[in-house]
DOLOSE-714072 format. One record per residue (C-alpha): residue number from 1; residue in one letter; z, y, x. Coordinates in steps of 0.05 Angstrom, whole numbers, plus 5000, padded with zeros to 4 digits. Layout:
 seq type   pz   py   px
 NUM    a    Z    Y    X
...
//
This chain:
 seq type   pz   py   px
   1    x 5135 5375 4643
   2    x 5194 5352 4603
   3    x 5226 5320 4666
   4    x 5167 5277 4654
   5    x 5144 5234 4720
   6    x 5073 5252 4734
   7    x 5025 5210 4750
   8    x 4963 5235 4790
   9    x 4898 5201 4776
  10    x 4917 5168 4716
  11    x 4841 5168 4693
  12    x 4838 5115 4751
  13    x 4833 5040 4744
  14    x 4902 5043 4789
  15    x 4931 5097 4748
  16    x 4923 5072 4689
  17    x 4946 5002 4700
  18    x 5010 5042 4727
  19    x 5016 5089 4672
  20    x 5019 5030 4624
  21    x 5079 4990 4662
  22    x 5120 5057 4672
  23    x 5102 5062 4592
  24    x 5130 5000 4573
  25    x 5188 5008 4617
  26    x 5203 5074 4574
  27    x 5193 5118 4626
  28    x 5164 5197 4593
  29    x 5104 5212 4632
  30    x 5050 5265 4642
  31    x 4985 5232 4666
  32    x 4940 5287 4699
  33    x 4875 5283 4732
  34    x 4812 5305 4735
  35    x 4777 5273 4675
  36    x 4786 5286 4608
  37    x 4748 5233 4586
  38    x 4795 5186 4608
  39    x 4858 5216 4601
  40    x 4859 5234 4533
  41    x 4845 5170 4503
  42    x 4907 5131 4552
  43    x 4946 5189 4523
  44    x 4936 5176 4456
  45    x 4951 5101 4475
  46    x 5022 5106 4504
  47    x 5034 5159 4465
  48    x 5055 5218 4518
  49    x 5011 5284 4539
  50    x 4970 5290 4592
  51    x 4936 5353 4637
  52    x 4878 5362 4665
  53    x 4892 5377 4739
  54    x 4870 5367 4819
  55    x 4915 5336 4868
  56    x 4889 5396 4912
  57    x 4945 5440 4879
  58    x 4996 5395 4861
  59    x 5048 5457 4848
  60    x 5036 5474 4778
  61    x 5042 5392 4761
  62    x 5124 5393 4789
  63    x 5149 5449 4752
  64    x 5205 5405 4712
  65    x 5182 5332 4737
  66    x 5228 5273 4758
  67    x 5177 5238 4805
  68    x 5106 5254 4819
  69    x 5064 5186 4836
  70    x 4999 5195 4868
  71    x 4941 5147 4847
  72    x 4886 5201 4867
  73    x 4843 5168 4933
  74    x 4821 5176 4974
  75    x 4892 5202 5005
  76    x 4867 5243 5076
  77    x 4855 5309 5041
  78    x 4920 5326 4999
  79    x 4971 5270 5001
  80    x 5011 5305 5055
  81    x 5010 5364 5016
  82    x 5023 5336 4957
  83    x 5085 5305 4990
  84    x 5116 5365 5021
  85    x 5104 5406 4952
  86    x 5152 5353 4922
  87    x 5197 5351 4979
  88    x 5197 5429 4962
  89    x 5208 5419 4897
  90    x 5269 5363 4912
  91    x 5238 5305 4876
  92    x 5218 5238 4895
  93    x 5138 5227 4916
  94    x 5107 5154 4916
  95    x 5035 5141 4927
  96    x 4989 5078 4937
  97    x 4961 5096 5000
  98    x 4926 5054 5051
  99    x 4897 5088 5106
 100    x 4925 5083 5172
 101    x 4928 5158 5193
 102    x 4947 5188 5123
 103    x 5004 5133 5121
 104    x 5023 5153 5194
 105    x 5029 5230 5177
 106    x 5071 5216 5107
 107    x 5120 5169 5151
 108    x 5121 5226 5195
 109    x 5161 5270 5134
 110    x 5221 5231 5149
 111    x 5270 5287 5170
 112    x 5239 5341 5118
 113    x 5251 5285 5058
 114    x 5332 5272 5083
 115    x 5337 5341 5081
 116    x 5314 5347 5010
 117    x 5357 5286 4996
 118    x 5297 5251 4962
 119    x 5239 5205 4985
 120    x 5169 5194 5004
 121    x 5145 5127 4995
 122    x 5076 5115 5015
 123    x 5036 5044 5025
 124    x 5067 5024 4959
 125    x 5009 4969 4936
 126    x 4967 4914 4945
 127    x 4959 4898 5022
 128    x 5011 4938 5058
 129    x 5066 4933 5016
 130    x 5053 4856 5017
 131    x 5043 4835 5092
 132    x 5103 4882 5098
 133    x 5147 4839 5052
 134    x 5117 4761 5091
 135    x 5132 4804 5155
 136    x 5202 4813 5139
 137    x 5211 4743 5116
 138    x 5180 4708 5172
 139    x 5228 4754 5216
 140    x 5292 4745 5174
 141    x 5343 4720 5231
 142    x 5301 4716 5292
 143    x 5330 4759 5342
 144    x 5282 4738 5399
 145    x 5231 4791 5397
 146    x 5158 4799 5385
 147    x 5105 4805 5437
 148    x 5044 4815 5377
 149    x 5030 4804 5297
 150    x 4975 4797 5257
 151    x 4971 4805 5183
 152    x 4906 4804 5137
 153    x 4893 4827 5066
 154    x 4839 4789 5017
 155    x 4833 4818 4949
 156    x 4800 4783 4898
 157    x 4730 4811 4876
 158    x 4746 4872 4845
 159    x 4700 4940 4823
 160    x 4702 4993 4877
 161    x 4728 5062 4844
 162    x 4700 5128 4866
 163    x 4765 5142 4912
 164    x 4761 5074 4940
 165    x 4684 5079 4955
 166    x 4713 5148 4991
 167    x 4765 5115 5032
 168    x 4723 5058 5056
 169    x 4664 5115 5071
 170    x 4725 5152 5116
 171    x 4747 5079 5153
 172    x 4676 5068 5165
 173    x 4680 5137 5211
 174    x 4740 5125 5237
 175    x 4724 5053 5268
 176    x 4764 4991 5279
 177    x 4830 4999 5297
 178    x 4892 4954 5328
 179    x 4945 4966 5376
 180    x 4947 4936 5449
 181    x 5003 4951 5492
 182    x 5040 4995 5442
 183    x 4974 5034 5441
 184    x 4920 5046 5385
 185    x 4854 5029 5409
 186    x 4789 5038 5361
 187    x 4725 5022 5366
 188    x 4665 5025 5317
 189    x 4682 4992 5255
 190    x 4654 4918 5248
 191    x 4686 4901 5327
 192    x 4735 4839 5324
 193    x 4701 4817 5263
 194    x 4718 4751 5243
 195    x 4742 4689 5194
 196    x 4802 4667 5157
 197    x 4815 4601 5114
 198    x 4845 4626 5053
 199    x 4859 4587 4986
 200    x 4820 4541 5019
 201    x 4757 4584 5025
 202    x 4728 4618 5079
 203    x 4739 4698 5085
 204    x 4708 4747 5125
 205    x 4747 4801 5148
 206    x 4758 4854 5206
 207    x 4808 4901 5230
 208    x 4810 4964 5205
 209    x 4850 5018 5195
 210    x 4888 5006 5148
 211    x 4966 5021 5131
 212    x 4977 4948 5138
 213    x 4967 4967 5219
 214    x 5017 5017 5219
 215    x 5068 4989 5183
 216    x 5064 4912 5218
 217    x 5078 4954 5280
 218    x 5133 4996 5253
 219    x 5159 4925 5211
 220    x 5158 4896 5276
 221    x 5164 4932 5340
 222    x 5104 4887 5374
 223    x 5068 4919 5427
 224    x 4999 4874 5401
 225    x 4988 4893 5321
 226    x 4927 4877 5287
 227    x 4913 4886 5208
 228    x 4853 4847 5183
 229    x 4823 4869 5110
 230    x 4772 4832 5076
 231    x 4722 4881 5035
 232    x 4718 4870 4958
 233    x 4669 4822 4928
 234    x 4667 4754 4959
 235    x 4711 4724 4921
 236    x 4697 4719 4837
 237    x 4753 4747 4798
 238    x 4751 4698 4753
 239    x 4796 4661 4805
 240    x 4845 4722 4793
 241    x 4874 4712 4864
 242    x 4875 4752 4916
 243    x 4918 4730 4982
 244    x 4950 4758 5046
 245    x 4971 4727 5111
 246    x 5024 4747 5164
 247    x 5032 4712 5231
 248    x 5079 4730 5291
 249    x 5080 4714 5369
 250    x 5144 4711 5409
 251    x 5144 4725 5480
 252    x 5166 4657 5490
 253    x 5099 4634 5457
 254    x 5130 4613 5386
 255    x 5092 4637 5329
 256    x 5091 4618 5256
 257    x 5056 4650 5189
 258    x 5053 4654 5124
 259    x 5006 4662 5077
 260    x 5015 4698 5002
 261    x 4975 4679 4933
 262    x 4982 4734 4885
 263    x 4941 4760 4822
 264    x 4887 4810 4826
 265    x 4901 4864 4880
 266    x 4900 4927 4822
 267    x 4949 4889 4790
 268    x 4991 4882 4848
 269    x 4982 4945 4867
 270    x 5011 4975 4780
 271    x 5063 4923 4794
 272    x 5085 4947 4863
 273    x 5081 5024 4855
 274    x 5117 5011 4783
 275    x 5178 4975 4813
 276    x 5177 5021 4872
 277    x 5191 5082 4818
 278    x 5236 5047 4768
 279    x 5290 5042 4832
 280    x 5278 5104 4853
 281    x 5277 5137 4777
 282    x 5347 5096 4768
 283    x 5380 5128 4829
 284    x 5372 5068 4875
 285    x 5349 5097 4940
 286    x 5359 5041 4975
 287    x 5357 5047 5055
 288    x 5367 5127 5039
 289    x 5338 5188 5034
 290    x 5271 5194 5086
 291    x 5208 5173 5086
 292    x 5191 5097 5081
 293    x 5143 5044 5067
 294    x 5168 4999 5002
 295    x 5198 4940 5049
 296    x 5230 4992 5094
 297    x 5267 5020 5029
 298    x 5286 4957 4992
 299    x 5276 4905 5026
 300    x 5230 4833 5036
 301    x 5242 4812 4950
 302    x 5216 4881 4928
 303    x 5144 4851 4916
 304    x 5174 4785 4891
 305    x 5206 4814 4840
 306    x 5157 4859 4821
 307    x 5100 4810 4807
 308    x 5082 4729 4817
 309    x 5065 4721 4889
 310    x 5074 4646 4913
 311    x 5092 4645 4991
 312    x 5074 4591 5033
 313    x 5073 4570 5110
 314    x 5019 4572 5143
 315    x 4987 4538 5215
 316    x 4965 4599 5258
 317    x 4930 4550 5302
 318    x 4879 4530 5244
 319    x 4879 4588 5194
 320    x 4825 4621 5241
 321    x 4752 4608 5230
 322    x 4716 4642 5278
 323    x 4725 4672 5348
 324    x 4719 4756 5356
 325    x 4791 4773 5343
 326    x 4805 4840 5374
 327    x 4831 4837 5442
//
């Protein structure tokens, strides 16, 4: 590979969008994937080589390579073995992740990624990687404790890839999810649905699990946690926004929120996982070696500075439309 970084599922609408930043940025890649047909011709366009490969046996793609980031969705199958074969092989992994249990298991590689003195990054994209970053700055300085958060992704309209179609098909058996009491609770998928005012518009949205779940309650330490996501399509992209929202409860009954406009959520997502590698390609490892989410590793600004996202407060007491939250 040329101590190329690899990028797997560059034929994707998220790996090529990232393949093009890590281009411009001068960074040597190696797109693989599964599809000739739409590997070649990015190849030819930035110039570099390409393979044609499955994530399934990710060995053969790390003989030589810097980095291996992993585009290919849905994650469940082979992310965690796609992680541990580059922990094996002592280079970084980063993927775009965002389902709850995947994210949970590649968190869980902590102590096998210190060892290798690299890191796993996971969640690195559009919804977790941005409630993470309002999270952190609504808790910047309050030492008071949290008794429950609740964050919410809303992507702008936006095609539904093959691994995306996959992922939602897998959260659809897994259920609603949210934690009560420090513990995860589920029920079928569709429970707790409800409504959020965003730009000014009405969303529909329900918990589900997602990585934003898991790494709200990791962010911070609340016993109540609940992720809301919004599914693709009612909102035109011609609007180009998509927008997330963070809110957090003291024991004391304080709370406050904030509420995130940002571009399209592929972008964000090519923007996100692009920043995410430059640090790490440039020997920045920020919080360490181990296995973290992007905020965990670098901090509230990392999505800030990787791409325009206007933050502003928001009224937790109005921002809700509907009663049905999950209880």
């Amino acid at each position: 590979m040329s101590e190329n970084v690899v990028i797997m599922g560059a034929g994707g609408a998220s790996g090529q969008r990232i393949a093009r930043l890590l281009s411009a940025r001068g960074v040597a890649l190696t797109l693989a994937g599964r599809r000739r047909a739409t590997l070649a011709p990015l190849a030819e366009e930035l110039g570099t080589s390409f393979t044609e490969a499955d994530i399934a046996s990710p060995e053969p793609l790390l003989a030589g390579a810097r980095m291996l980031v992993n585009t290919a969705g849905p994650f469940a199958p082979y992310a965690v073995q796609a992680a541990q074969a580059c922990l094996k092989a002592g280079i970084p992994y980063i993927d775009i992740a965002n389902e709850l249990r995947v994210v949970q298991r590649l968190l869980a590689l902590a102590g096998q990624a210190r060892a290798a003195g690299t890191v796993v990054v996971t969640g690195a994209g559009f919804g977790p990687a941005v409630t993470e970053s309002l999270l952190l700055q609504l808790m910047a300085g309050d030492t008071g404790g949290f008794a429950g958060v609740t964050v919410a992704a809303a992507p702008a309209a936006e095609g539904a890839s093959p691994g995306v179609q996959a992922t939602v098909a897998q959260a659809v058996v897994e259920g609603a999810a949210w934690y009560k009491g420090g513990t995860l609770r589920t029920e079928p998928l569709g429970t707790g649905a409800t409504g959020i005012r965003l730009g000014g518009q009405p969303w529909q949205v329900l918990p589900a699990p997602v990585a934003d779940l898991e790494v709200a309650r990791r962010t911070s330490n609340a016993p109540d946690v609940i992720a809301y996501f919004a599914a693709p399509g009612q909102r035109p992209a011609e609007g180009q926004t998509s927008y997330a929202y963070a809110e957090v409860r003291r024991a004391d009954g304080g709370k406050k929120a904030s509420v995130a406009s940002l571009g399209l959520g592929l972008d964000v997502t090519a923007a996100v996982a692009c920043e995410t590698a430059c640090r790490v390609l440039a020997g920045d490892l920020g919080a360490g070696p181990g296995a973290w989410t992007p905020g965990a590793l670098y901090g509230a600004d990392l999505v800030s500075t990787a791409c325009d996202m206007t933050i502003e407060p928001a009224d937790p007491d109005t921002a809700w439309q509907a009663a049905g939250a999950a209880q």
